[in-house]
N, C-alpha and C positions, 0 to 999 in steps of 0.2 A: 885955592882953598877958601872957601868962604868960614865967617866967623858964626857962631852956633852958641848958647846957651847953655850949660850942661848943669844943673843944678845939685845931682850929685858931688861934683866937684867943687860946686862953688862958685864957677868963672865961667868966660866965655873960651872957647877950644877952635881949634880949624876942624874943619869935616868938608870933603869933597864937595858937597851939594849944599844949597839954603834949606834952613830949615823948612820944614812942615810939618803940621801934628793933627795926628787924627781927634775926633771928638771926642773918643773914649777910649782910651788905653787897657786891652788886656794883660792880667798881672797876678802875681800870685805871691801868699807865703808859706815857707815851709821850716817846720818845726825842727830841727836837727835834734834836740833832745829826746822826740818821745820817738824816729823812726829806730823801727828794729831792723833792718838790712834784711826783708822778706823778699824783694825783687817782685811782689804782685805787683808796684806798678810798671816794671819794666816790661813782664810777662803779657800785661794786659794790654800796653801799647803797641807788642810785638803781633799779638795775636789780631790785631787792629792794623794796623798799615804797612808793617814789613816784613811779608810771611813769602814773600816773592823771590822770582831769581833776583838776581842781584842785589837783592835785598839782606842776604845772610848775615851780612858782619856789620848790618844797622840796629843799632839802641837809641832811639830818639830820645825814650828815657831812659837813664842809667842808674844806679847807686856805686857812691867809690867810697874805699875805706880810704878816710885821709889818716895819717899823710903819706903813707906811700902810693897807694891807690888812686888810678887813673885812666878815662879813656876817650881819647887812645891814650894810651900809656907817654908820663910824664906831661900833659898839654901844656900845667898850669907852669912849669919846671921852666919849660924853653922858652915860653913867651915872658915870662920872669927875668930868666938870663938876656935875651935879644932886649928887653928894655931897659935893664940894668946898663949892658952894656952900650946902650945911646947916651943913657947918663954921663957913664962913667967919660964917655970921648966929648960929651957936650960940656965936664966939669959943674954939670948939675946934678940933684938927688932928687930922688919919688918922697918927698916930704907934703907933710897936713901942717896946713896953717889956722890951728884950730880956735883962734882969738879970732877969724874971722866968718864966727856964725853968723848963723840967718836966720831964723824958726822957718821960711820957707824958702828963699832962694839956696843958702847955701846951711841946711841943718847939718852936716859934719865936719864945716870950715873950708877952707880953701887948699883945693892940690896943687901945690908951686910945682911940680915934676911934668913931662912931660907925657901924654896918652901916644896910642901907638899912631896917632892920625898925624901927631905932632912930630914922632919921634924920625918916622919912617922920611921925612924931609933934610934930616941929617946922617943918618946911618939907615942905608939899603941895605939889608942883607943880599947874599952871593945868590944869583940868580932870582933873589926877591922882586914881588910887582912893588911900584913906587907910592901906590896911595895908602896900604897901610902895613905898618911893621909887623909880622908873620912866618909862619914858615908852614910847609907842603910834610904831613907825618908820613912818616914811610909805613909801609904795608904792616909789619910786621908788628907796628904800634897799636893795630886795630884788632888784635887778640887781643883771648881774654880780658871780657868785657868787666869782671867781678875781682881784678890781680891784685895779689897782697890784703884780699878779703880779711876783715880781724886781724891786721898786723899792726901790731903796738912798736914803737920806738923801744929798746930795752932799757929797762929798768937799773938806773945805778946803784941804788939801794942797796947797802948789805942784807946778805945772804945767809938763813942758816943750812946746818946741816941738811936738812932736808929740800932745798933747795927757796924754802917759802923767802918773801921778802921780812926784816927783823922790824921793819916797821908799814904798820897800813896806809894805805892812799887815804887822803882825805882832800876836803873841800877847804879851800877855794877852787887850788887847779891840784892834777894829779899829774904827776912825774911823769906815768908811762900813761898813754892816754891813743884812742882813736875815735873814729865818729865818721858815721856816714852822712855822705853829701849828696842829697839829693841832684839831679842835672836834668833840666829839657831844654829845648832853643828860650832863651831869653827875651825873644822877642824886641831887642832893642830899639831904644828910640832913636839912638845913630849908628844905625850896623854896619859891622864892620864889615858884612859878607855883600849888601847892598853896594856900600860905597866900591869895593874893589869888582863889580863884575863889570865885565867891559861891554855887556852882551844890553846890560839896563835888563836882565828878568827877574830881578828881585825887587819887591815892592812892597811896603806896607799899604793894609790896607785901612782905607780912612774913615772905616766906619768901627774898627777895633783897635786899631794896631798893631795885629797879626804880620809877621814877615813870612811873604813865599815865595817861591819857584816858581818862576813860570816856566813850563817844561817844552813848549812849544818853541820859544826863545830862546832858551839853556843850551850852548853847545860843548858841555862839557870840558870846559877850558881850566877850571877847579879854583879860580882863583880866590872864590868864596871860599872855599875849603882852605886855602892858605891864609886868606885874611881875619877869618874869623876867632878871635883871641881863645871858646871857648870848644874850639873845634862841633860846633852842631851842623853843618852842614855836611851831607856825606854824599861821596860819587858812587853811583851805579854804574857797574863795568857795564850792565848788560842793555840800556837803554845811553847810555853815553851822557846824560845826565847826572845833575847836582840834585837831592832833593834831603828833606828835615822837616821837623815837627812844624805840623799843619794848627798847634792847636785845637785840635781836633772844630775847626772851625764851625761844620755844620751843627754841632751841639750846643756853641756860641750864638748861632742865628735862633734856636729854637726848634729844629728843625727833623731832631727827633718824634717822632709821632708816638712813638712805643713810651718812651720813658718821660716823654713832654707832650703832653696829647694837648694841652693847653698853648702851646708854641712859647712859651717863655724859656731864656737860656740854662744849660745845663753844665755842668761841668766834663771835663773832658776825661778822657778813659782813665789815664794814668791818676787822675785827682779820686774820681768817684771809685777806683779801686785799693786806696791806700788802708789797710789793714791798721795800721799805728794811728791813723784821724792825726798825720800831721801836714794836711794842709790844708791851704784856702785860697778861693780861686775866685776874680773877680773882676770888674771893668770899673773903669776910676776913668772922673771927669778931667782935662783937660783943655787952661784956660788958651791964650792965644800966645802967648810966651812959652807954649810950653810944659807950663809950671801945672801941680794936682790941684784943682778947684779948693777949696776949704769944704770938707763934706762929712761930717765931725758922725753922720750916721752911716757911714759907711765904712763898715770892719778894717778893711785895708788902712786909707785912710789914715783910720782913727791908731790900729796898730802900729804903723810907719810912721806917720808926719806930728802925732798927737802923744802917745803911751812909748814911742819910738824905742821897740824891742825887736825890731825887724830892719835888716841889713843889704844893701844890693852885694852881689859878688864881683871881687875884684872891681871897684869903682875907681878905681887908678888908670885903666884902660880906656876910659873914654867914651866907653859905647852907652851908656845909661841903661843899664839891664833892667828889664821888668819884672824880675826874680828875685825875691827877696828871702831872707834867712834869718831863723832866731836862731844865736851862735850857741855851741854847748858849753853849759855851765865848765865843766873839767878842764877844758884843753890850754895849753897855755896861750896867755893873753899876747904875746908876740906873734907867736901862729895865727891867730885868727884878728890881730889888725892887720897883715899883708895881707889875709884872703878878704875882709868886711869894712875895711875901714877903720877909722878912730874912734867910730862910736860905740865900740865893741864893748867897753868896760861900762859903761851907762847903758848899754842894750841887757847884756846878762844880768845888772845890777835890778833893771827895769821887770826883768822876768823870775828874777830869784825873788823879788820883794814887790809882787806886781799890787796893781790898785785893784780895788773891784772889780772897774769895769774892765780890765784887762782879764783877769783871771773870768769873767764872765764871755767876752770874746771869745777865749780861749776853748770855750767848751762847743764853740761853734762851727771848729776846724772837721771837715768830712763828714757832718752831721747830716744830713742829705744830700740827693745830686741837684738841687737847682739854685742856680748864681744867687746869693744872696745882694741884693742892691742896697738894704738900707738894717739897721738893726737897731733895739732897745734893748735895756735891762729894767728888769723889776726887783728888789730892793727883797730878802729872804732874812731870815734869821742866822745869826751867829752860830757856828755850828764846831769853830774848833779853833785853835792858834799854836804855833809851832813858832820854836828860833831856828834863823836861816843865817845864813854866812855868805856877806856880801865880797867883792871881788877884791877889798881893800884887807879882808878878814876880821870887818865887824860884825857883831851878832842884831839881828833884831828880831822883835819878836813878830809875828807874822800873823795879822787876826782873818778868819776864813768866813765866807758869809754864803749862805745859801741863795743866791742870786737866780733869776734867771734871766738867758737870753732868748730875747726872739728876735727871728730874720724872717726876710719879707721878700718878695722876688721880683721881679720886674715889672709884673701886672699891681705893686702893694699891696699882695696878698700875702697873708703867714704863712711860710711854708716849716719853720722848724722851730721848736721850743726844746729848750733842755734846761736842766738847771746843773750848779758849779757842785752837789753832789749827787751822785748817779744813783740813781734806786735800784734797790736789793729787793728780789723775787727769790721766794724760798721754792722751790718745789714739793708739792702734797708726796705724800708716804707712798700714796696710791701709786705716783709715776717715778718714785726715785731712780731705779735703771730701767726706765724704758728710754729708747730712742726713738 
């Protein structure tokens, strides 16, 4: 095992290979608050690359109601339990050592516990490969891609007669609660599915950081599919192959003609189909350690490393995901530090009471299809303020400003403007029902 840099974590970790990092890292964030669980981006990824035999029971992209919901069913459950239980036989815990921040090596403290690179060195599961702690889902898990859709935890609230609860949910967190969780391959910068395939067909590529299959090389041995914490890599019976989200990479080069006649980069199916505009998708510099460049005008960035209201998944795992999450205000804050991390209660806090320029960022989630590389805001009028309730259940008062953002594309040219309140069109008498 060679020694690796994981900056998520904090420290340095074991990982099969020496590092290497590409120039530019593909990455994204996604709003968990504003998606409404519509499935157009799953539909539009589906109707895009896995509409094939063997293809049927692949969702590159998913939505899961947490917290029951899952897929394949239970993923995040088992790999939870198998690294639990290395702890538990190693006499060590999955703890945050959070006195030991960094603003940039280690912004959510340091993880004393062990990733699944580390753990799998002391507890191999039963017929498990030895490089990283995992396990192989059985068929049966890879139904129902949407299971326990809208299922809440029950409510222990009394009850009246007519069944209503006798007291309301409110904010900070709500008793009975769910929330969908966006999913596409992660793209990691230490993958779990690279590191375990014996075959070397999985590569990132060093001009993005996209991870893929090479299908030529792939003999379907699945061991990606076992190793990978968040289950995206999926087996085709019908080609004997492994394959998973491409990123829709060609869209990354520019290389849509139709929708990028310009050649600069675009977003990919599942982004530029998001109905709810909660995500943002984008390419961040990376210096030679590894680490995000300082690049304080680019949205990512500036959201992540700067306004820091944006979270990797499961970063306990080791693999440094490129996927990142604004957590939902409601759900309980135990729940969502074993999925996001410690910086959960300062990420919500960040977004229930954000700054300007965040809430100006924000309006630049799915706001057109071409990669935004770099953004400003311009400075609007006061236009309202509201009290908000922070995660400690203080109140503050919250002042709203008509801000705009503009993003810029690869070539620094503008390609999108909006401002932080959206303009109201009345429609003339003339065309009131017409369609």
């Amino acid at each position: 095992m060679a020694k690796v840099y994981n900056w998520q974590l904090g420290r340095e970790m074991d990982y099969p290979y020496e590092a290497k990092y590409p120039a530019l890292q593909f990455a994204a964030i996604f709003n968990t608050n504003r998606c409404i669980g519509c499935h157009t981006c799953s539909m539009a990824c589906k109707s895009t690359w896995t509409f094939s035999d063997g293809q049927e029971y692949m969702w590159w992209n998913n939505i899961e109601t947490k917290p029951y919901g899952g897929y394949p069913q239970f993923w995040d459950m088992k790999i939870l339990k198998l690294l639990d239980s290395a702890h538990v036989s190693q006499e060590k815990e999955m703890t945050w050592n959070t006195d030991k921040k960094d603003v940039k090596k280690a912004p959510y403290g340091q993880y004393d516990g062990m990733t699944i690179f580390e753990a799998v060195q002391h507890e191999k599961p039963e017929e498990g490969q030895s490089r990283v702690l995992g396990y192989l889902p059985q068929d049966h898990e890879w139904s129902k891609p949407n299971i326990h859709e809208d299922a809440s935890p029950i409510n222990t609230k009394e009850h009246d007669a007519m069944g209503f609860a006798k007291e309301g949910v409110k904010l900070p967190v709500h008793d009975s609660f769910f929330f969908y969780l966006q999913r596409i391959c992660n793209h990691c910068q230490y993958p779990a599915c690279l590191a375990a395939c014996p075959r070397k067909a999985i590569y990132k590529r060093p001009e993005d950081g996209v991870v893929l299959i090479d299908q030529e090389r792939c003999r379907g041995y699945r061991k990606c599919n076992e190793a990978c914490p968040y289950k995206k890599p999926m087996y085709n019976g019908k080609t004997k192959a492994s394959e998973k989200c491409i990123a829709c990479y060609p869209r990354l080069e520019g290389k849509d003609n139709i929708i990028s006649p310009e050649g600069v980069p675009v977003e990919t199916r599942c982004m530029s189909a998001c109905v709810g505009k909660i995500r943002l998708q984008g390419l961040v510099k990376l210096d030679s350690n590894g680490l995000w460049e300082k690049d304080s005008s680019n949205p990512l960035y500036a959201l992540i490393h700067e306004e820091k209201i944006a979270l990797p998944l499961y970063p306990q795992f080791g693999t440094e995901p490129n996927m990142y999450y604004i957590p939902p205000r409601w759900a309980p804050r135990n729940y969502l530090m074993q999925m996001f991390g410690p910086g959960v209660q300062q990420s919500i806090d960040n977004y229930t009471y954000p700054t300007r320029r965040t809430l100006a960022i924000l309006q630049l989630f799915r706001a057109q299809r071409e990669i935004i590389y770099k953004f400003e805001t311009k400075e609007g009028p006061k236009i309202y303020e509201r009290e908000v309730t922070l995660s400690d259940g203080t109140k503050k008062m919250l002042e709203v400003f008509d801000d705009t953002a503009i993003g810029y594309n690869k070539n620094g040219k503008e390609c999108v403007r909006v401002t932080v309140q959206e303009p109201a069109f009345e429609r003339s008498a003339k065309f009131l029902n017409s369609i």
